[in-house]
CHARMM internal coordinates of N, CA and C (Angstrom, degrees):
IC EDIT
DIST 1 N 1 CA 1.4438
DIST 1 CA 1 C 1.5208
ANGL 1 N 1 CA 1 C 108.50
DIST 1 C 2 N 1.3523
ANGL 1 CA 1 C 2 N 124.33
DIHE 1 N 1 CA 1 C 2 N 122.54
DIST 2 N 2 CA 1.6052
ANGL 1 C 2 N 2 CA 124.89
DIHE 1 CA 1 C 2 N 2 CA 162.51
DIST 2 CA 2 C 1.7562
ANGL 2 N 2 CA 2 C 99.72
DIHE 1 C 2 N 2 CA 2 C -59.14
DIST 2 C 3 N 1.4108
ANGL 2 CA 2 C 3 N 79.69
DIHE 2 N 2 CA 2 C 3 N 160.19
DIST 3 N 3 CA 1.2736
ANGL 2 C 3 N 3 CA 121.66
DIHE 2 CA 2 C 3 N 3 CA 164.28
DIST 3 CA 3 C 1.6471
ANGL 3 N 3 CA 3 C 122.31
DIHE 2 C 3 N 3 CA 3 C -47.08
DIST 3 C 4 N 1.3432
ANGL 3 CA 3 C 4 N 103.52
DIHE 3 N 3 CA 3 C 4 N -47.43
DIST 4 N 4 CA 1.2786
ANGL 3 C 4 N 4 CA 117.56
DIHE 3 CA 3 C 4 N 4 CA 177.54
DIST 4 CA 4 C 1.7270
ANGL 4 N 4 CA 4 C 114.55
DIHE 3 C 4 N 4 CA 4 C -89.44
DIST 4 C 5 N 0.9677
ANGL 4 CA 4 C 5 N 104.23
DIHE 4 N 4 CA 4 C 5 N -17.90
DIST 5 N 5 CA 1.5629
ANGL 4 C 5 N 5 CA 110.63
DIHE 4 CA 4 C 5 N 5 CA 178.56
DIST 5 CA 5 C 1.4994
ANGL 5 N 5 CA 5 C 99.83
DIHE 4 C 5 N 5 CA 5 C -78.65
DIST 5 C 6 N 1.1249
ANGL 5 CA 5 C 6 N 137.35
DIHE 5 N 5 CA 5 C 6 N -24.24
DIST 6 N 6 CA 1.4455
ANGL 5 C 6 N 6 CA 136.20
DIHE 5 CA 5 C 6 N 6 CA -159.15
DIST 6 CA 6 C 1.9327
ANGL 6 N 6 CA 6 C 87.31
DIHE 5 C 6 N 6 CA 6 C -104.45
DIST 6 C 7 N 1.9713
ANGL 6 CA 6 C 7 N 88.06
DIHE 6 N 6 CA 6 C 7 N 123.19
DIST 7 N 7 CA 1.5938
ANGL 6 C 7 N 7 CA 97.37
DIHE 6 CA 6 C 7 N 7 CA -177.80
DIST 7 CA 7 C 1.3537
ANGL 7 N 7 CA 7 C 119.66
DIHE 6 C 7 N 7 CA 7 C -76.92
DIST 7 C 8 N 1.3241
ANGL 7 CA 7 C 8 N 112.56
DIHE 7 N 7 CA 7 C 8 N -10.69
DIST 8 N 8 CA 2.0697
ANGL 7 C 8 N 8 CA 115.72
DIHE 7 CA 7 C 8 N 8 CA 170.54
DIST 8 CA 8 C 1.2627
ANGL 8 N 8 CA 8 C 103.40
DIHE 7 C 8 N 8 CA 8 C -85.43
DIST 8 C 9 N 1.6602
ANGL 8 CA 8 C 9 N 136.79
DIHE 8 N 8 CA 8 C 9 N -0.46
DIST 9 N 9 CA 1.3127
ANGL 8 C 9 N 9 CA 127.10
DIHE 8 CA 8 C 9 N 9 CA 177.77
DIST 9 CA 9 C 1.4857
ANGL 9 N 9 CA 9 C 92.10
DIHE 8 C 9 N 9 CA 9 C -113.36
DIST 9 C 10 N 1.2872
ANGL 9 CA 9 C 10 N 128.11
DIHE 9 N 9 CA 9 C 10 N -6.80
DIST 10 N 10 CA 1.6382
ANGL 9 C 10 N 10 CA 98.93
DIHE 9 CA 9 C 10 N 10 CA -176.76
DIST 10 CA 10 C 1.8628
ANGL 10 N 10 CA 10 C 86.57
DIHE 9 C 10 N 10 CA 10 C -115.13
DIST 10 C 11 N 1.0431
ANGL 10 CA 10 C 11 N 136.00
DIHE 10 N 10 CA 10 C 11 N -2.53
DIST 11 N 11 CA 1.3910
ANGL 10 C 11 N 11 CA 130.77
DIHE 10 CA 10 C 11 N 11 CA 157.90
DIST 11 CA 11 C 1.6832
ANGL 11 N 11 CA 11 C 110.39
DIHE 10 C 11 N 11 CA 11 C -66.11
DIST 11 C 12 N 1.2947
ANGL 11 CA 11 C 12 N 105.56
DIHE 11 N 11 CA 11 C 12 N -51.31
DIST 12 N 12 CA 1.7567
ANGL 11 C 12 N 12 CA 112.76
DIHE 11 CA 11 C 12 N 12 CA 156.30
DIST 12 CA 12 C 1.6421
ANGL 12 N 12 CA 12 C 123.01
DIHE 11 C 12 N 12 CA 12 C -35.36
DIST 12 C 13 N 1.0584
ANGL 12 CA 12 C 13 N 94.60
DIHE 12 N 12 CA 12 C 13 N -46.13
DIST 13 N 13 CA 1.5741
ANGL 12 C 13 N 13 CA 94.94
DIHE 12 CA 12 C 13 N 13 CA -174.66
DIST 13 CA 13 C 1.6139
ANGL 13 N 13 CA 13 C 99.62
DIHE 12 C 13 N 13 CA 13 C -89.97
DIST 13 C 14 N 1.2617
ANGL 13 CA 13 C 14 N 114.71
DIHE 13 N 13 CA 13 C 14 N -49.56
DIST 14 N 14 CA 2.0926
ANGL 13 C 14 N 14 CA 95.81
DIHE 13 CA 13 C 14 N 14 CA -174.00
DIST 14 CA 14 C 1.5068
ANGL 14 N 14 CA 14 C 100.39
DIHE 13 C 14 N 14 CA 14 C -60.23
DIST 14 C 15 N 1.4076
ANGL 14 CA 14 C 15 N 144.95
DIHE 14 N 14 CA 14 C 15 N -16.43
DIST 15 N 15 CA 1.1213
ANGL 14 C 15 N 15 CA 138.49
DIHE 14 CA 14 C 15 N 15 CA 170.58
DIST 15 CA 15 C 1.5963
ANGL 15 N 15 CA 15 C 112.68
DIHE 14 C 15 N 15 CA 15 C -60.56
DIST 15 C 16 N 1.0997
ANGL 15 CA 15 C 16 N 101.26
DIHE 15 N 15 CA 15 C 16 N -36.02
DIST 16 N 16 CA 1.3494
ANGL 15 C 16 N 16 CA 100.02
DIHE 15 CA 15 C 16 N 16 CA -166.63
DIST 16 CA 16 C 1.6974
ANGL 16 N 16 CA 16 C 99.32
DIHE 15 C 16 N 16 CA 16 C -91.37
DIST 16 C 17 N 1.3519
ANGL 16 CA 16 C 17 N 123.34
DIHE 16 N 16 CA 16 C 17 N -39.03
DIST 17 N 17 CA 1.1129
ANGL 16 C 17 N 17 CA 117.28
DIHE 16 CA 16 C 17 N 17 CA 154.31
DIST 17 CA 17 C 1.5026
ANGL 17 N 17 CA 17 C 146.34
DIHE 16 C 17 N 17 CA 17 C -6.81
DIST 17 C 18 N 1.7278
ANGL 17 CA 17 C 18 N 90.62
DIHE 17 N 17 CA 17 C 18 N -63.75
DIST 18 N 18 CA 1.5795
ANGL 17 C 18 N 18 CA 129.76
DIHE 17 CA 17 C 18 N 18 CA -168.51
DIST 18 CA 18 C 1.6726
ANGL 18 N 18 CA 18 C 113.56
DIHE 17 C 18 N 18 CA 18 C -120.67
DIST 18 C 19 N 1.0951
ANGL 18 CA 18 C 19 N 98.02
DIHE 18 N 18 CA 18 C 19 N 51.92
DIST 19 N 19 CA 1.7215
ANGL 18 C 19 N 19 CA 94.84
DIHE 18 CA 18 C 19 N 19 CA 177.51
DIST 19 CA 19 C 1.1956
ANGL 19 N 19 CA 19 C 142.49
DIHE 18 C 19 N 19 CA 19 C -65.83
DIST 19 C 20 N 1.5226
ANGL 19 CA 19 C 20 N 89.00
DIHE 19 N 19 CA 19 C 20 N 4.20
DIST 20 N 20 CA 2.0192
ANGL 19 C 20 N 20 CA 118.66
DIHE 19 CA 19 C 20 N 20 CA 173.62
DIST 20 CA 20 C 1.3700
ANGL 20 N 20 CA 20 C 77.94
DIHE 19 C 20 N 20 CA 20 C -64.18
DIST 20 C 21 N 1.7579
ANGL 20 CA 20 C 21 N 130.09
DIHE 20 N 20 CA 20 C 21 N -69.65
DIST 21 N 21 CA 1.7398
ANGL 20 C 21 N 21 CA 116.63
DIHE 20 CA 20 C 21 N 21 CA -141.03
DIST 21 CA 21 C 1.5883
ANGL 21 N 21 CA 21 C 102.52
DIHE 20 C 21 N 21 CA 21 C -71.97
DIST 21 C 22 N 1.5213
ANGL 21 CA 21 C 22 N 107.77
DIHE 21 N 21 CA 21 C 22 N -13.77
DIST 22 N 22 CA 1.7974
ANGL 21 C 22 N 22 CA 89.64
DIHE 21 CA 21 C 22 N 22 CA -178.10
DIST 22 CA 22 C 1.3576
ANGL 22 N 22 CA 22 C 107.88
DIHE 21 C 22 N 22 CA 22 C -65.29
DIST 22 C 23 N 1.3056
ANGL 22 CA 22 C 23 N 127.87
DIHE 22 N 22 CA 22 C 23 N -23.53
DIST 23 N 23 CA 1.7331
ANGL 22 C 23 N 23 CA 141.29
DIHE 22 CA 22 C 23 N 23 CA -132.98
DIST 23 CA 23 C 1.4384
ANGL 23 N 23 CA 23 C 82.32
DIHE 22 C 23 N 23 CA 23 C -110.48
DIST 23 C 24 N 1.3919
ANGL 23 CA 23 C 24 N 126.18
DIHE 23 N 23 CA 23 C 24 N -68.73
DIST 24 N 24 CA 1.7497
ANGL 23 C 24 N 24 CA 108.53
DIHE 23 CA 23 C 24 N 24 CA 174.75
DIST 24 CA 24 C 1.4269
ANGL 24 N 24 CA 24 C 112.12
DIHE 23 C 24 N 24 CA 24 C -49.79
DIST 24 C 25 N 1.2725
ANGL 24 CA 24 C 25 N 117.52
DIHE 24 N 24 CA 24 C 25 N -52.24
DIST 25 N 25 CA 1.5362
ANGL 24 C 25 N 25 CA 95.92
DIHE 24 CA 24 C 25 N 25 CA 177.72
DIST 25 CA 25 C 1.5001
ANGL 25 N 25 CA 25 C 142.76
DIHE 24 C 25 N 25 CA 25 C -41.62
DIST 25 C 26 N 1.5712
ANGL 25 CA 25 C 26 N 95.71
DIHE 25 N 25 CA 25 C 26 N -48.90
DIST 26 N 26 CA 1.6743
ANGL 25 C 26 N 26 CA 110.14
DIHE 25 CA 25 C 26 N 26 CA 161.36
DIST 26 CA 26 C 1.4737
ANGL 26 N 26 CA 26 C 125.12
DIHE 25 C 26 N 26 CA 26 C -64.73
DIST 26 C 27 N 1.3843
ANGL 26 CA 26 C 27 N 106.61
DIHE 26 N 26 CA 26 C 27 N -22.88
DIST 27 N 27 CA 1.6679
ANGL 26 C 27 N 27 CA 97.58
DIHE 26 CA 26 C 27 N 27 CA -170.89
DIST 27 CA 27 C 2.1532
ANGL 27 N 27 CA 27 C 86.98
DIHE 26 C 27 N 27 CA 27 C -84.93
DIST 27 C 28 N 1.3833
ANGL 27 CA 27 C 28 N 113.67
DIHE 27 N 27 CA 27 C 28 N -37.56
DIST 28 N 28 CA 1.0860
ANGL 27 C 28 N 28 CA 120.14
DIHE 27 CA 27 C 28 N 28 CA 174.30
DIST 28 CA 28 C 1.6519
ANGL 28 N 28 CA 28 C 111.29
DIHE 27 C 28 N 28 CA 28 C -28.26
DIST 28 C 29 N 1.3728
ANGL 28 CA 28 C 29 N 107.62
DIHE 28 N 28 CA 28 C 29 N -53.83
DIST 29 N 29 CA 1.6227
ANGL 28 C 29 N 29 CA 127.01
DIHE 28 CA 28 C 29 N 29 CA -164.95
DIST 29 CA 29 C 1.3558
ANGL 29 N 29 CA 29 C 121.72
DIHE 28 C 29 N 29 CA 29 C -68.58
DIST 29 C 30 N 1.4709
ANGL 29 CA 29 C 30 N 92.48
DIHE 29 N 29 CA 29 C 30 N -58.24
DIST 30 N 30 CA 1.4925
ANGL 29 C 30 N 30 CA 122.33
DIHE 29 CA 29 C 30 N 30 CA 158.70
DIST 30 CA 30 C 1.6781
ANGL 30 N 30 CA 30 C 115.95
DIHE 29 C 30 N 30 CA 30 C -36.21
DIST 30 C 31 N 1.5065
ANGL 30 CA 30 C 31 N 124.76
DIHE 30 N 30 CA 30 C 31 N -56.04
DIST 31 N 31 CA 0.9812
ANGL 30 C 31 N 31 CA 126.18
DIHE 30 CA 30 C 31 N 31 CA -154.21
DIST 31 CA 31 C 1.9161
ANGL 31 N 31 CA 31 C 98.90
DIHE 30 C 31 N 31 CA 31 C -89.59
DIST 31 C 32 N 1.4956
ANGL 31 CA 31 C 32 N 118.86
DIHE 31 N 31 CA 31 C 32 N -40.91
DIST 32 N 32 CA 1.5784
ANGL 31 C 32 N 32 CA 122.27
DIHE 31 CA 31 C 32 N 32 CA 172.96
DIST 32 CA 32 C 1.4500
ANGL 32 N 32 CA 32 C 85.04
DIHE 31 C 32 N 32 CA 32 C -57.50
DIST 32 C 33 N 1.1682
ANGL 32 CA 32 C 33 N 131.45
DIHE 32 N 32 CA 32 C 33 N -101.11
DIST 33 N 33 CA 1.4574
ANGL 32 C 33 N 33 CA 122.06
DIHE 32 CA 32 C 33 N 33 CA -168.32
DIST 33 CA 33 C 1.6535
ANGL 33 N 33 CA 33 C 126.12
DIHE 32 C 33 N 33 CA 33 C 4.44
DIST 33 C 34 N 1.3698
ANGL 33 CA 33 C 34 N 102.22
DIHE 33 N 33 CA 33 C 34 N -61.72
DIST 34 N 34 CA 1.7829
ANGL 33 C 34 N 34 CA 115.29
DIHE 33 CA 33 C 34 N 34 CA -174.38
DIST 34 CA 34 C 1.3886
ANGL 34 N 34 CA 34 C 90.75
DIHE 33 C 34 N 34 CA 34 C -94.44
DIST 34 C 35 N 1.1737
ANGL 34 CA 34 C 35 N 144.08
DIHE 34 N 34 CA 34 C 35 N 40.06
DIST 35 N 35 CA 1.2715
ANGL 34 C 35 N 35 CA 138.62
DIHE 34 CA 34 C 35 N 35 CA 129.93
DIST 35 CA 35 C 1.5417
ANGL 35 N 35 CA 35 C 121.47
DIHE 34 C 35 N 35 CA 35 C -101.08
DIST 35 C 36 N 1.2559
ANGL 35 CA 35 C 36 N 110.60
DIHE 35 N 35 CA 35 C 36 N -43.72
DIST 36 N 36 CA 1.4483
ANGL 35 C 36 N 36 CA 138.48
DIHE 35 CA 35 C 36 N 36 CA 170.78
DIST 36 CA 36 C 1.4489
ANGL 36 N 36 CA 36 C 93.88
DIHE 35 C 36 N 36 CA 36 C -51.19
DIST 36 C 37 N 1.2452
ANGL 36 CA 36 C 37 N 121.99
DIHE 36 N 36 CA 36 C 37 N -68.57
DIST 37 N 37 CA 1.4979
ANGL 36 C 37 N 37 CA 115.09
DIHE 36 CA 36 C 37 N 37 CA -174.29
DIST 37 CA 37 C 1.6506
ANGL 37 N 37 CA 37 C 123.93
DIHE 36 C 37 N 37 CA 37 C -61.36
DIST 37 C 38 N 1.1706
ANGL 37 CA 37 C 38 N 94.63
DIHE 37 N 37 CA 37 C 38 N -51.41
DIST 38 N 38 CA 1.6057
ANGL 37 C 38 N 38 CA 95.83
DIHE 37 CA 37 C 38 N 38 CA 164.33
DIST 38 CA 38 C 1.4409
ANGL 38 N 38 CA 38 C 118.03
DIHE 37 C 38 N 38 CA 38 C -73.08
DIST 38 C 39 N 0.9688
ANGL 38 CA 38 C 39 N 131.44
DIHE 38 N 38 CA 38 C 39 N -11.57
DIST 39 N 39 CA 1.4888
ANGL 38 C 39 N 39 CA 106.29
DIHE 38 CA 38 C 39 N 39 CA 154.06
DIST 39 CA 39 C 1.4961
ANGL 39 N 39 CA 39 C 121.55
DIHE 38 C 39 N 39 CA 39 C -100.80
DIST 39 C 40 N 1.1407
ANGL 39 CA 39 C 40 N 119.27
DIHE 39 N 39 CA 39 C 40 N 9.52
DIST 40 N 40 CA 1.6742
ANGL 39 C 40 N 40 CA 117.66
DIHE 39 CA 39 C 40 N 40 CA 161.17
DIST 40 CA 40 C 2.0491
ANGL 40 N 40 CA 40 C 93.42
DIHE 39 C 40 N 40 CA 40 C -104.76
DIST 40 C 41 N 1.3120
ANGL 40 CA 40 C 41 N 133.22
DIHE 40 N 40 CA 40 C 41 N 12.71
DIST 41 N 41 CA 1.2706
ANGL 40 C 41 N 41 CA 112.15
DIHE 40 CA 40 C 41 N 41 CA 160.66
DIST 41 CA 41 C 1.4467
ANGL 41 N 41 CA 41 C 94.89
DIHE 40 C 41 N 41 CA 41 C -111.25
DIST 41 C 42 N 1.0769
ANGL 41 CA 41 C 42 N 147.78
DIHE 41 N 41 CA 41 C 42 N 33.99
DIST 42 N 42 CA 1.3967
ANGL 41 C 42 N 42 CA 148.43
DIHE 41 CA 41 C 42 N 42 CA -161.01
DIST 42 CA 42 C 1.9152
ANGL 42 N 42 CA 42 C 93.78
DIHE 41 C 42 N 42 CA 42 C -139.08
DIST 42 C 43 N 1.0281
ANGL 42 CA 42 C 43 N 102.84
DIHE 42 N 42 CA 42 C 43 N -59.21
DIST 43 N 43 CA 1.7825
ANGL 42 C 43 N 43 CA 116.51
DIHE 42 CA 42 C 43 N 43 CA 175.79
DIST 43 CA 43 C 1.8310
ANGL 43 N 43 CA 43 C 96.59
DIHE 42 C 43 N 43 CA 43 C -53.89
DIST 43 C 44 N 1.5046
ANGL 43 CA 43 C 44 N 104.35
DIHE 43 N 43 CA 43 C 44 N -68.62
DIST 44 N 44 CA 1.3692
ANGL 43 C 44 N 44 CA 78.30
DIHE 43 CA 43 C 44 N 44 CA -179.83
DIST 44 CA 44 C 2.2209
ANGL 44 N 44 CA 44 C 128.63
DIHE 43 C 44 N 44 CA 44 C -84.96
DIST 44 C 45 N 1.0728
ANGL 44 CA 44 C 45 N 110.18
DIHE 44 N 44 CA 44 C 45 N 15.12
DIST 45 N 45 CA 1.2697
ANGL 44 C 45 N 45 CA 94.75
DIHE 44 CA 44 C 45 N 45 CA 133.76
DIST 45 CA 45 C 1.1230
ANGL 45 N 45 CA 45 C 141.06
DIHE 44 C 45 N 45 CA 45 C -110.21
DIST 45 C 46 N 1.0488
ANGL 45 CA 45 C 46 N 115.11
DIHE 45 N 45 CA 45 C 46 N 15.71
DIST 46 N 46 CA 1.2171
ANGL 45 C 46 N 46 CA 113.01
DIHE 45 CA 45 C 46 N 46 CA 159.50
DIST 46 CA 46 C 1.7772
ANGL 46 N 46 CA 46 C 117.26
DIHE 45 C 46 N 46 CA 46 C -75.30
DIST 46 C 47 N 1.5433
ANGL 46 CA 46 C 47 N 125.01
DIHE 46 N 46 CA 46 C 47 N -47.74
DIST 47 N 47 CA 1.3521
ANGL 46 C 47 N 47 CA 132.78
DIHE 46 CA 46 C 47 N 47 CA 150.23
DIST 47 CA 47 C 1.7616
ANGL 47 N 47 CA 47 C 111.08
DIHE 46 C 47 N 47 CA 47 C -34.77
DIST 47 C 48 N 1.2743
ANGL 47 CA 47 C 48 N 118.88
DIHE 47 N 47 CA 47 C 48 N -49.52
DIST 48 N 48 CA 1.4669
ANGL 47 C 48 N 48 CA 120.32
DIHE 47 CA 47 C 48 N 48 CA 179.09
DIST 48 CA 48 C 1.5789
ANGL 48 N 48 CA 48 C 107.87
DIHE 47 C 48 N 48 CA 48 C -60.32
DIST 48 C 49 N 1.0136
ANGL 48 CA 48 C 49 N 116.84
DIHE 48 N 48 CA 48 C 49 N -45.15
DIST 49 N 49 CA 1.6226
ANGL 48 C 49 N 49 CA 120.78
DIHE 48 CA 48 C 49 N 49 CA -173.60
DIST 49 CA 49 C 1.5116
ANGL 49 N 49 CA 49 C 121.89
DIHE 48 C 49 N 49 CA 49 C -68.42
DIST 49 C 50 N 1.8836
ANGL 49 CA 49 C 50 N 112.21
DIHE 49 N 49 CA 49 C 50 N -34.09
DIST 50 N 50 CA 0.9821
ANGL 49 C 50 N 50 CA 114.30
DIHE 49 CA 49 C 50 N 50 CA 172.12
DIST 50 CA 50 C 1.8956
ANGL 50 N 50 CA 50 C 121.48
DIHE 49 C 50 N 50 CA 50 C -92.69
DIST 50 C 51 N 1.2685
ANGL 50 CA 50 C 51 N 96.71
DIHE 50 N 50 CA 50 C 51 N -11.85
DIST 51 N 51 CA 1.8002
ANGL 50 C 51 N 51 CA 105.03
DIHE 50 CA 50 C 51 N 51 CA 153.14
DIST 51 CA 51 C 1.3470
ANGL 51 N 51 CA 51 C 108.11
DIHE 50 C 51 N 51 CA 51 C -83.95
DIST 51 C 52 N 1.1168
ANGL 51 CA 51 C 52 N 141.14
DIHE 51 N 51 CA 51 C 52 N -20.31
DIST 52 N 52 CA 1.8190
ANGL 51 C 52 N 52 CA 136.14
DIHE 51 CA 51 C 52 N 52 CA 173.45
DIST 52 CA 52 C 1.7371
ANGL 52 N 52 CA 52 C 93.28
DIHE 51 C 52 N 52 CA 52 C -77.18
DIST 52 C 53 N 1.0793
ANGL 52 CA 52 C 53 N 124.05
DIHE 52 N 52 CA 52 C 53 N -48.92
DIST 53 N 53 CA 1.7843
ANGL 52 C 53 N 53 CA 123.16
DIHE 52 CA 52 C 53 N 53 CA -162.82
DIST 53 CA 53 C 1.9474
ANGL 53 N 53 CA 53 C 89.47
DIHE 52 C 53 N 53 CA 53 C -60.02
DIST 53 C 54 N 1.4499
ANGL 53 CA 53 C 54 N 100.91
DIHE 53 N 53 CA 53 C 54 N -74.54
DIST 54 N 54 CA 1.1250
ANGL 53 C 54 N 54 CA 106.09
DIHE 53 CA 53 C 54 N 54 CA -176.68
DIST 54 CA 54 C 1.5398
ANGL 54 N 54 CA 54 C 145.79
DIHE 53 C 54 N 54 CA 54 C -29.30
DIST 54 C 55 N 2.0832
ANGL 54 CA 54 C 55 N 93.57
DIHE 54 N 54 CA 54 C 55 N -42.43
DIST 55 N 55 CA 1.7018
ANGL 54 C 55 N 55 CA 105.31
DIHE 54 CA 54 C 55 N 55 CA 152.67
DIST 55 CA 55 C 0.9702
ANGL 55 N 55 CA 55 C 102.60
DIHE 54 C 55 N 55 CA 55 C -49.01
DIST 55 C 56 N 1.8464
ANGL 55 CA 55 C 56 N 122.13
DIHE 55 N 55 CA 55 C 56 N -66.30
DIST 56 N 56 CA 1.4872
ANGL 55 C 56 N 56 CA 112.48
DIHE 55 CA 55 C 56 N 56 CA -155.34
DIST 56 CA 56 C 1.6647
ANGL 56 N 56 CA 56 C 126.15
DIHE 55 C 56 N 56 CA 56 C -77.58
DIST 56 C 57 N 1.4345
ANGL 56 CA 56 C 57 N 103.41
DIHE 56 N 56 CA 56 C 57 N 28.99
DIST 57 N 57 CA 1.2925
ANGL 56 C 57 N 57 CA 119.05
DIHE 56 CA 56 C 57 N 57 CA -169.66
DIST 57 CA 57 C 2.3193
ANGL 57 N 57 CA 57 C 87.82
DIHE 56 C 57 N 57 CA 57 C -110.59
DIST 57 C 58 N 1.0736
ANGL 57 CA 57 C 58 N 85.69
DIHE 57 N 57 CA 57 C 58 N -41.62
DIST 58 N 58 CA 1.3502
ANGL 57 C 58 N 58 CA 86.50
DIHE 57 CA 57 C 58 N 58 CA -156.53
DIST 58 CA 58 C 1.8163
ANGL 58 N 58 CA 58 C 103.60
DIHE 57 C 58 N 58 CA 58 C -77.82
DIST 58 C 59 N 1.5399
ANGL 58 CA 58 C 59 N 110.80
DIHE 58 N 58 CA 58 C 59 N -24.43
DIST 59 N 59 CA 1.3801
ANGL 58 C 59 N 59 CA 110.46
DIHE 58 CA 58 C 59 N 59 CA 156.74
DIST 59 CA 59 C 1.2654
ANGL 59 N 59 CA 59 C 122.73
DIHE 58 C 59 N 59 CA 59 C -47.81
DIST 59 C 60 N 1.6504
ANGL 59 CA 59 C 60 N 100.41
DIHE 59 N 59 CA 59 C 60 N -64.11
DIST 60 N 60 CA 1.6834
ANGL 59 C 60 N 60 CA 101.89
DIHE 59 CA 59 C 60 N 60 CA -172.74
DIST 60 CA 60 C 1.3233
ANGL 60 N 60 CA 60 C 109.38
DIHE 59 C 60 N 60 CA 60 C -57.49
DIST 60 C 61 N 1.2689
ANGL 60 CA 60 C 61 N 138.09
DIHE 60 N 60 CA 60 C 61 N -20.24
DIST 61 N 61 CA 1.6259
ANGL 60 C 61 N 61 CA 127.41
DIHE 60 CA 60 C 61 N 61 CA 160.67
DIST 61 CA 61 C 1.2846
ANGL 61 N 61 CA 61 C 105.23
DIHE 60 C 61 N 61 CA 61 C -76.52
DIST 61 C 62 N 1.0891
ANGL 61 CA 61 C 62 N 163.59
DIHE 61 N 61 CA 61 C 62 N -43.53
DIST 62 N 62 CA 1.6818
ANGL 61 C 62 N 62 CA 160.69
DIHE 61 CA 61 C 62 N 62 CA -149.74
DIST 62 CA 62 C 2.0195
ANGL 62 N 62 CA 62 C 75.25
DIHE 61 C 62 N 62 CA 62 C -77.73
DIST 62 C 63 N 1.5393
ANGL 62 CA 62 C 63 N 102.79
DIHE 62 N 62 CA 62 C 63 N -82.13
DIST 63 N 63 CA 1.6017
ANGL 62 C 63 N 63 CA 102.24
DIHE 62 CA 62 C 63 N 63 CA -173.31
DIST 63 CA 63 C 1.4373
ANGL 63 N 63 CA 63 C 113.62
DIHE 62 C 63 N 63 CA 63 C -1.52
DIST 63 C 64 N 1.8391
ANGL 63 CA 63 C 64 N 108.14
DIHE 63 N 63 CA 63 C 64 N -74.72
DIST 64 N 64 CA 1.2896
ANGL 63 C 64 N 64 CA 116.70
DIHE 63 CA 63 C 64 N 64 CA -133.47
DIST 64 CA 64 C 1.8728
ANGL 64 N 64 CA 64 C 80.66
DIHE 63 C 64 N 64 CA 64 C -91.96
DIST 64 C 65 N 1.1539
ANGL 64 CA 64 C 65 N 134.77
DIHE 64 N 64 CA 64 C 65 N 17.85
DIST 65 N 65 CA 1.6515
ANGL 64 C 65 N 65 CA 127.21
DIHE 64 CA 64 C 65 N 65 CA -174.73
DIST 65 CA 65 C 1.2658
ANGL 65 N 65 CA 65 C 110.37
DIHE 64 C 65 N 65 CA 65 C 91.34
DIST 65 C 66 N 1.0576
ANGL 65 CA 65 C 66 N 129.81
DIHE 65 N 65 CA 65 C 66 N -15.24
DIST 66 N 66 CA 1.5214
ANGL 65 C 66 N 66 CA 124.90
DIHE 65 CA 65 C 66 N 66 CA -153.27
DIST 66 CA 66 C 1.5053
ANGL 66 N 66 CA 66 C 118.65
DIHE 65 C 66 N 66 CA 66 C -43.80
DIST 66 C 67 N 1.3543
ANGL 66 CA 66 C 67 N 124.70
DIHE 66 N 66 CA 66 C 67 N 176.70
DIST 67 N 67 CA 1.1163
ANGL 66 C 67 N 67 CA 124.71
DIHE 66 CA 66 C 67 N 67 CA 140.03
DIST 67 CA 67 C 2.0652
ANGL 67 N 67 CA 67 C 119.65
DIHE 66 C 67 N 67 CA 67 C -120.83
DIST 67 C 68 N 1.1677
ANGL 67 CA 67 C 68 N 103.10
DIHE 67 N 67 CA 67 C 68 N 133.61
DIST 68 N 68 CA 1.6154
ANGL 67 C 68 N 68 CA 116.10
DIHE 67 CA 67 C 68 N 68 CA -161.44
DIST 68 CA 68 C 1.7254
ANGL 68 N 68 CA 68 C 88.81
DIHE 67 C 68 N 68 CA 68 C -82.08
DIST 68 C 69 N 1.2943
ANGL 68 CA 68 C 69 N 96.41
DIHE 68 N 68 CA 68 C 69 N 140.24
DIST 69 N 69 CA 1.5849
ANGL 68 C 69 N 69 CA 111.99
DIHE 68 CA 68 C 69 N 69 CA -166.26
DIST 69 CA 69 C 1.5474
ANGL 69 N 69 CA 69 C 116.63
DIHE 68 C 69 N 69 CA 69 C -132.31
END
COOR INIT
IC SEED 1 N 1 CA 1 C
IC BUILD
């Protein structure tokens, strides 16, 4: 079999060809990624903020004597 007959060596070569499509691909990757991440660091603060309210919910009752009900 040539070189060129084999389709992972001539996909190899238009890559290398066309290095615009490697560069969309990566910025492609790049960019789902830093969305993906920022919205699972966004999800969890939002969970962080409403366990921070909630401590400070459960202080101001300890403070004032309370009992939590």
């Amino acid at each position: 079999m040539k070189g060129q007959d084999d389709p992972v060596q001539g996909q190899i070569h238009q890559d290398l060809v066309n290095p615009e499509y490697i560069e969309v691909i990566t910025t492609t990757s790049r960019k789902s990624f830093y969305m993906a991440c920022r919205s699972r660091l966004t999800t969890m603060n939002d969970k962080l903020k409403a366990l921070e309210w909630r401590i400070e919910d459960i202080e101001a009752h300890v403070t004032k004597g309370e009992t939590l009900t």
